[in-house]
N, C-alpha and C positions, 0 to 999 in steps of 0.2 A: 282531818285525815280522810280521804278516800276509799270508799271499801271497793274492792276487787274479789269476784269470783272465778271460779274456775269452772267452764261450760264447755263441751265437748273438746278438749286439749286448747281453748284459746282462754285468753285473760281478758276479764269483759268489766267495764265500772265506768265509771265518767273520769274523765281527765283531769289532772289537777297538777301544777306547774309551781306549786306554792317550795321553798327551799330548794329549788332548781340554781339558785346563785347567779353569778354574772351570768348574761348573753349576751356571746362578741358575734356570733353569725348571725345577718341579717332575717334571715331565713326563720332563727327563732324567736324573733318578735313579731310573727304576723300572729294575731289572734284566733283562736282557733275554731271561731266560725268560720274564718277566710279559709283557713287551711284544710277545713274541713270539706268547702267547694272543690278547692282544687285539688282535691282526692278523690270526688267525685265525678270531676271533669275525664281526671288521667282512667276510671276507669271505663270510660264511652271509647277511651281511644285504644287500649289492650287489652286482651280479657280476661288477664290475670297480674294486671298489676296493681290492685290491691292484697295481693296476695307478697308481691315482691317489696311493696310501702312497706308490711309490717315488719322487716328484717333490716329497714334503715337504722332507726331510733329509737328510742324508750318512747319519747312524746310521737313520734308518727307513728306507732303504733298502736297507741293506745287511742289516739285520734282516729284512726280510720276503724279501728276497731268499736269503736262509737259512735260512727256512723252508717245506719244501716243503708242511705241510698247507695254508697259506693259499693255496695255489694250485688245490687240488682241488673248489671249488665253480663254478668258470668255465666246467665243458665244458659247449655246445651247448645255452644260455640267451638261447636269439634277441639274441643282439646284431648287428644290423646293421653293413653295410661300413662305413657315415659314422662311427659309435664305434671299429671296432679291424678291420683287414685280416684274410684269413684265415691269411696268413703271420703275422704278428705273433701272432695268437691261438696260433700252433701253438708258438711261441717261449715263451708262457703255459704252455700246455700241461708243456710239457718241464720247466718248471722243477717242477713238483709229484714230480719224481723216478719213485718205480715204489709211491706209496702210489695208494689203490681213489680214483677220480674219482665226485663227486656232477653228476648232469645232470638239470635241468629245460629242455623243449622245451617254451613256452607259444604256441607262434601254430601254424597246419594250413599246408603246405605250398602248398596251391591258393593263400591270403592273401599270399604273398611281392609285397612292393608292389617298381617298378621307379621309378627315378627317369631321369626326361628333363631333359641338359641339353645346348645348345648341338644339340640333333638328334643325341644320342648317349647310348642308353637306358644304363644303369647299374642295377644292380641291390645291391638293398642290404637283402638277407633273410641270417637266418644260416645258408641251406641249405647253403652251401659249407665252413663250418665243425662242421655238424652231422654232415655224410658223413664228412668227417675225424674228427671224435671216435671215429665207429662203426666206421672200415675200420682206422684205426690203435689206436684204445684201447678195442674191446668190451670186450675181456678185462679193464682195469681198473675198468669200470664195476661199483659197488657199491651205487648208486641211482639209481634217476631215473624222474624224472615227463614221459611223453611221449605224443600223442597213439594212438590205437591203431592208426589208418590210416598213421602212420610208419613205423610196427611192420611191418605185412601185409602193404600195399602198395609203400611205396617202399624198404624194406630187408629182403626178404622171406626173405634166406636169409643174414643174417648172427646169429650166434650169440653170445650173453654169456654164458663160462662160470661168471664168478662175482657174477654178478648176483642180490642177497639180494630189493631191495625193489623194486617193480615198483609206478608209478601210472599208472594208464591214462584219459583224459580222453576227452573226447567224439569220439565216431567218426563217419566222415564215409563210406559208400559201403566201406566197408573188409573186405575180408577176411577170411579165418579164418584165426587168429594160431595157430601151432604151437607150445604152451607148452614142449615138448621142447628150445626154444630157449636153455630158461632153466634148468638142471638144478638150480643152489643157489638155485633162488627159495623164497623160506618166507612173506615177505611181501606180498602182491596187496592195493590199495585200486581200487576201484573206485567213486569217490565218485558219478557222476555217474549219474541214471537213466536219463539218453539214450543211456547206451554201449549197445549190445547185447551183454550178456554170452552169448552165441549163440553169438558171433563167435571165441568163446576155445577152440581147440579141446587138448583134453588125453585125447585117444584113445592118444595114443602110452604106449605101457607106462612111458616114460622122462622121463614127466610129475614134473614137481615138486613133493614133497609138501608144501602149505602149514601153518603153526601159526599165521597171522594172515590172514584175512581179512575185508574190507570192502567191500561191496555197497550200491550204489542201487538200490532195487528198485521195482519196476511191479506192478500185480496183471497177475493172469493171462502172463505172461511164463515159465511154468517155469523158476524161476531154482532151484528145490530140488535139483534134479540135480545143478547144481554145488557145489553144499553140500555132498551126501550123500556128492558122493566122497572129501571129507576129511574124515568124522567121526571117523577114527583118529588125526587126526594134530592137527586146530583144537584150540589154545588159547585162543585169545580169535577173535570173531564180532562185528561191527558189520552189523547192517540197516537200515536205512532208508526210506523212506515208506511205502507199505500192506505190513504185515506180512500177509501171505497168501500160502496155496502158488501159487495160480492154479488150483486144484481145485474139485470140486464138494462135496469130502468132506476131512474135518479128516486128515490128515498128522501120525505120529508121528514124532521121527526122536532118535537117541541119539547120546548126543556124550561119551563116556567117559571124556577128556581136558580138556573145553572149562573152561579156567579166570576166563575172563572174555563176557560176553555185554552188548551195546550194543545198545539197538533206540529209534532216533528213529523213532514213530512217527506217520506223515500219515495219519489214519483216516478224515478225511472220507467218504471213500466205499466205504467196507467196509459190504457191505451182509450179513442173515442168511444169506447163501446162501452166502458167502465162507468157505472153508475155512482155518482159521486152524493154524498149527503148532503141534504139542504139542512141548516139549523136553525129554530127557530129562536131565538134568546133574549125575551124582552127584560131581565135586569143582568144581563152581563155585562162587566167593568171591567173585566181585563181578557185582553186575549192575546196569546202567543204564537207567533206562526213562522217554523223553522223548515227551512228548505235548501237544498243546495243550488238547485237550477229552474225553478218557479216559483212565478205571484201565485198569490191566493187565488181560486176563478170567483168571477161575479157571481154572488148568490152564494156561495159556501154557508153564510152566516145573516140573516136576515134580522128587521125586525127587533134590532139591537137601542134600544132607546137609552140607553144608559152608557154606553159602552165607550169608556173616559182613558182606556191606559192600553197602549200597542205595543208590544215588543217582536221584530220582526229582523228577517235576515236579507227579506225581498221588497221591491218596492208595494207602495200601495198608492191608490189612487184616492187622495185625502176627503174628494166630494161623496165620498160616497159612506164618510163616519163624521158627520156634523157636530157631533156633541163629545169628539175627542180632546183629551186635556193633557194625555202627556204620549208621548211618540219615542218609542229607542228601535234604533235601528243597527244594524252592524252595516258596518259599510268599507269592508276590508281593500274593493278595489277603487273606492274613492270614484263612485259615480251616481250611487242612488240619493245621497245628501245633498249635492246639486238640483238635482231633479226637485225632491220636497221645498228648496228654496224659491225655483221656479215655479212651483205649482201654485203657491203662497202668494208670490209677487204677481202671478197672471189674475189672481182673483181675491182683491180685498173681503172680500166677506165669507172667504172658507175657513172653517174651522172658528169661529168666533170664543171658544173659550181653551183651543190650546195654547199653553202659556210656558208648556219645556220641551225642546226638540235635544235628546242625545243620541251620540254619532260612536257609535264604537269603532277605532280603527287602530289597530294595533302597534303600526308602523309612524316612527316620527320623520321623515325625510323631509329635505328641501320642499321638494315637491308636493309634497302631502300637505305642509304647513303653507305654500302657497294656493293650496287646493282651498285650506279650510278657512283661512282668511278672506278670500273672494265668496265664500258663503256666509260668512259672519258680516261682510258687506249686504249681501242680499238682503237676509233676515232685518241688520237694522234699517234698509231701506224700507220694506216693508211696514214694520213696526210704524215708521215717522210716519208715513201714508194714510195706513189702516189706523192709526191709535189702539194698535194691538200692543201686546207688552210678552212678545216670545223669546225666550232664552234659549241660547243655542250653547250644548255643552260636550265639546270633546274630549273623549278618555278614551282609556285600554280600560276600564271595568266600571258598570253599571253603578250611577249614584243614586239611581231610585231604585230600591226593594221594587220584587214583582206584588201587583192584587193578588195574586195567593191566597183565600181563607185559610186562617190560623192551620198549622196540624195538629195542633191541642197537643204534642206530644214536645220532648228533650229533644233537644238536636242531634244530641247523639245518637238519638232510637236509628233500629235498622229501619224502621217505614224510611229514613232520609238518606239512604245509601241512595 
């Protein structure tokens, strides 16, 4: 027999299936480690639908109730009073036991809409659930994505000791954020270009050294500063929109470590006077380089002795990455793929260890599949020639994962929003 207890209005015990009788639905024969995954799954994707599992079935509810990860994606994911109390949420809470809490805060506190009824204002924002996450459970926060004026200003001295992953969204009038606050922080995204990364102050000696960061970036903003101070420790670097220091004069900077580099770049208005970053990157292996209307310029990235895996939207000029081994390219108007075949077949001896060329193109026409066929000629022309052995592979979606170092984290975390 199973004992069950009663803890803050839920029924808590291990699961037991024994005089359950026939099962005709398939559904309940999966074992209930499987099922217990995929309760854990469905809760990355709504942030209260373990709360809705437990009002299926006896057995789903006694499963998700016994497992505490599906409980850790709920904290402080603006859910309003009208969806769940802040007492009941705190009841949520508890059940995830003492494993790290994922928190995404998507609405700015000024936004908290108040509902009037009967001439009696009600309020029904998740601020009262969010303060409680912070004041009772910093310390198991393990991610989360929050505004950065939440941060500065309205919980200005509360501390997260083991907080890895840090997303900061758009800042409103906000303060300067004490990163000292965060000692185990490694991961900082900064997707949006309207934050003021200004605002992030990391003067304190007790600053947290990052190995992933992401920046939206502005020209002219000196956002290199904050670069410069973790080029001991960056692994991997996402930039985005105008790639420029904000200088008048081009900027070298050396990254000794930096294993992956991502640069979506919005060039529109980089003009010749725009000082553009040299990078120095002797064990980078993968770099990404997304653009709508230019190549990379020469020199962007030097000094690359490792650098084995390209993912790009623009052409590039193959002699100048000797030790490349795998090549993706988007190639939506069906002309830069050509070109790499050319470049191939004009010089047996470039690129001596790539060995997979893919071609992303969206489109299957007549046309397009006479395109790709006259390159899959070229390549094995070359191949016969050279005694190279290069695969040429056309899709609509990537067969090689990016180099990416690991995010150490659930896919579902908000760090991978």
């Amino acid at each position: 027999m199973t004992y069950f207890a009663l803890k803050n209005g839920f029924i808590i015990g291990e699961p037991s299936w024994e005089g359950l009788g026939s099962q005709t639905s398939p559904i309940r024969n999966i074992p209930y480690d499987i099922l217990s995954k995929i309760f854990i799954t469905c809760s990355k994707i709504e942030v209260l639908s373990p709360l809705k599992i437990t009002s299926v079935c006896r057995r789903w509810r006694e499963t998700i109730l016994a497992t505490p990860l599906a409980w850790t994606y709920i904290c402080g994911a603006g859910i309003d009073e009208g969806s769940i109390s802040a007492k009941k949420y705190s009841r949520l809470l508890q059940l995830s036991n003492q494993h790290m809490l994922f928190g995404q805060v998507n609405h700015l506190l000024i936004s908290c809409p108040f509902r009037y009824r009967l001439g009696v204002s009600r309020r029904t924002c998740a601020c009262p659930k969010i303060e409680m996450v912070f004041s009772e459970y910093s310390n198991r926060l393990r991610c989360l994505s929050i505004d950065l004026s939440w941060l500065a200003n309205t919980y200005p001295t509360i501390r997260f000791p083991n907080l890895e992953h840090l997303t900061l969204t758009t800042s409103v009038n906000s303060n300067k954020l004490d990163m000292s606050r965060f000692p185990k922080l490694w991961r900082l995204r900064i997707p949006n270009n309207h934050t003021d990364i200004r605002r992030l102050d990391f003067a304190n000696p007790h600053r947290p050294h990052l190995r992933h960061l992401e920046i939206g970036v502005l020209p002219y903003d000196l956002w290199t500063p904050l670069v410069g101070m973790f080029i001991n420790s960056l692994r991997t670097l996402v930039l985005s929109e105008q790639f420029v220091t904000g200088q008048m004069s081009g900027r070298k900077m050396e990254f000794p470590h930096l294993r992956a580099l991502v640069i979506h770049n919005s060039d529109d208005s980089v003009s010749k006077q725009d000082g553009l970053l040299e990078l120095s990157v002797p064990r980078l292996i993968y770099w990404e380089y997304r653009s709508r209307h230019k190549a990379p310029l020469p020199g962007i990235i030097w000094d690359h002795r490792e650098l084995a895996h390209i993912r790009t939207t623009q052409l590039f000029h193959l002699c100048d990455y000797p030790s490349l081994r795998i090549l993706q390219i988007e190639d939506p108007h069906c002309k830069h793929l050509a070109d790499i075949a050319s470049q191939l077949q004009s010089d047996r001896k470039l690129c001596p260890e790539l060995h997979r060329i893919e071609a992303k193109i969206k489109e299957s026409s007549l046309s397009v599949r006479n395109y790709t066929n006259d390159v899959y000629r070229q390549i094995y022309g070359r191949n016969k020639k050279a005694g190279s052995n290069i695969t040429l592979a056309v899709t609509q979606e990537w067969l090689t994962n990016s180099s990416i170092p690991s995010y150490e984290c659930d896919d579902g975390a908000p760090c991978h929003s």
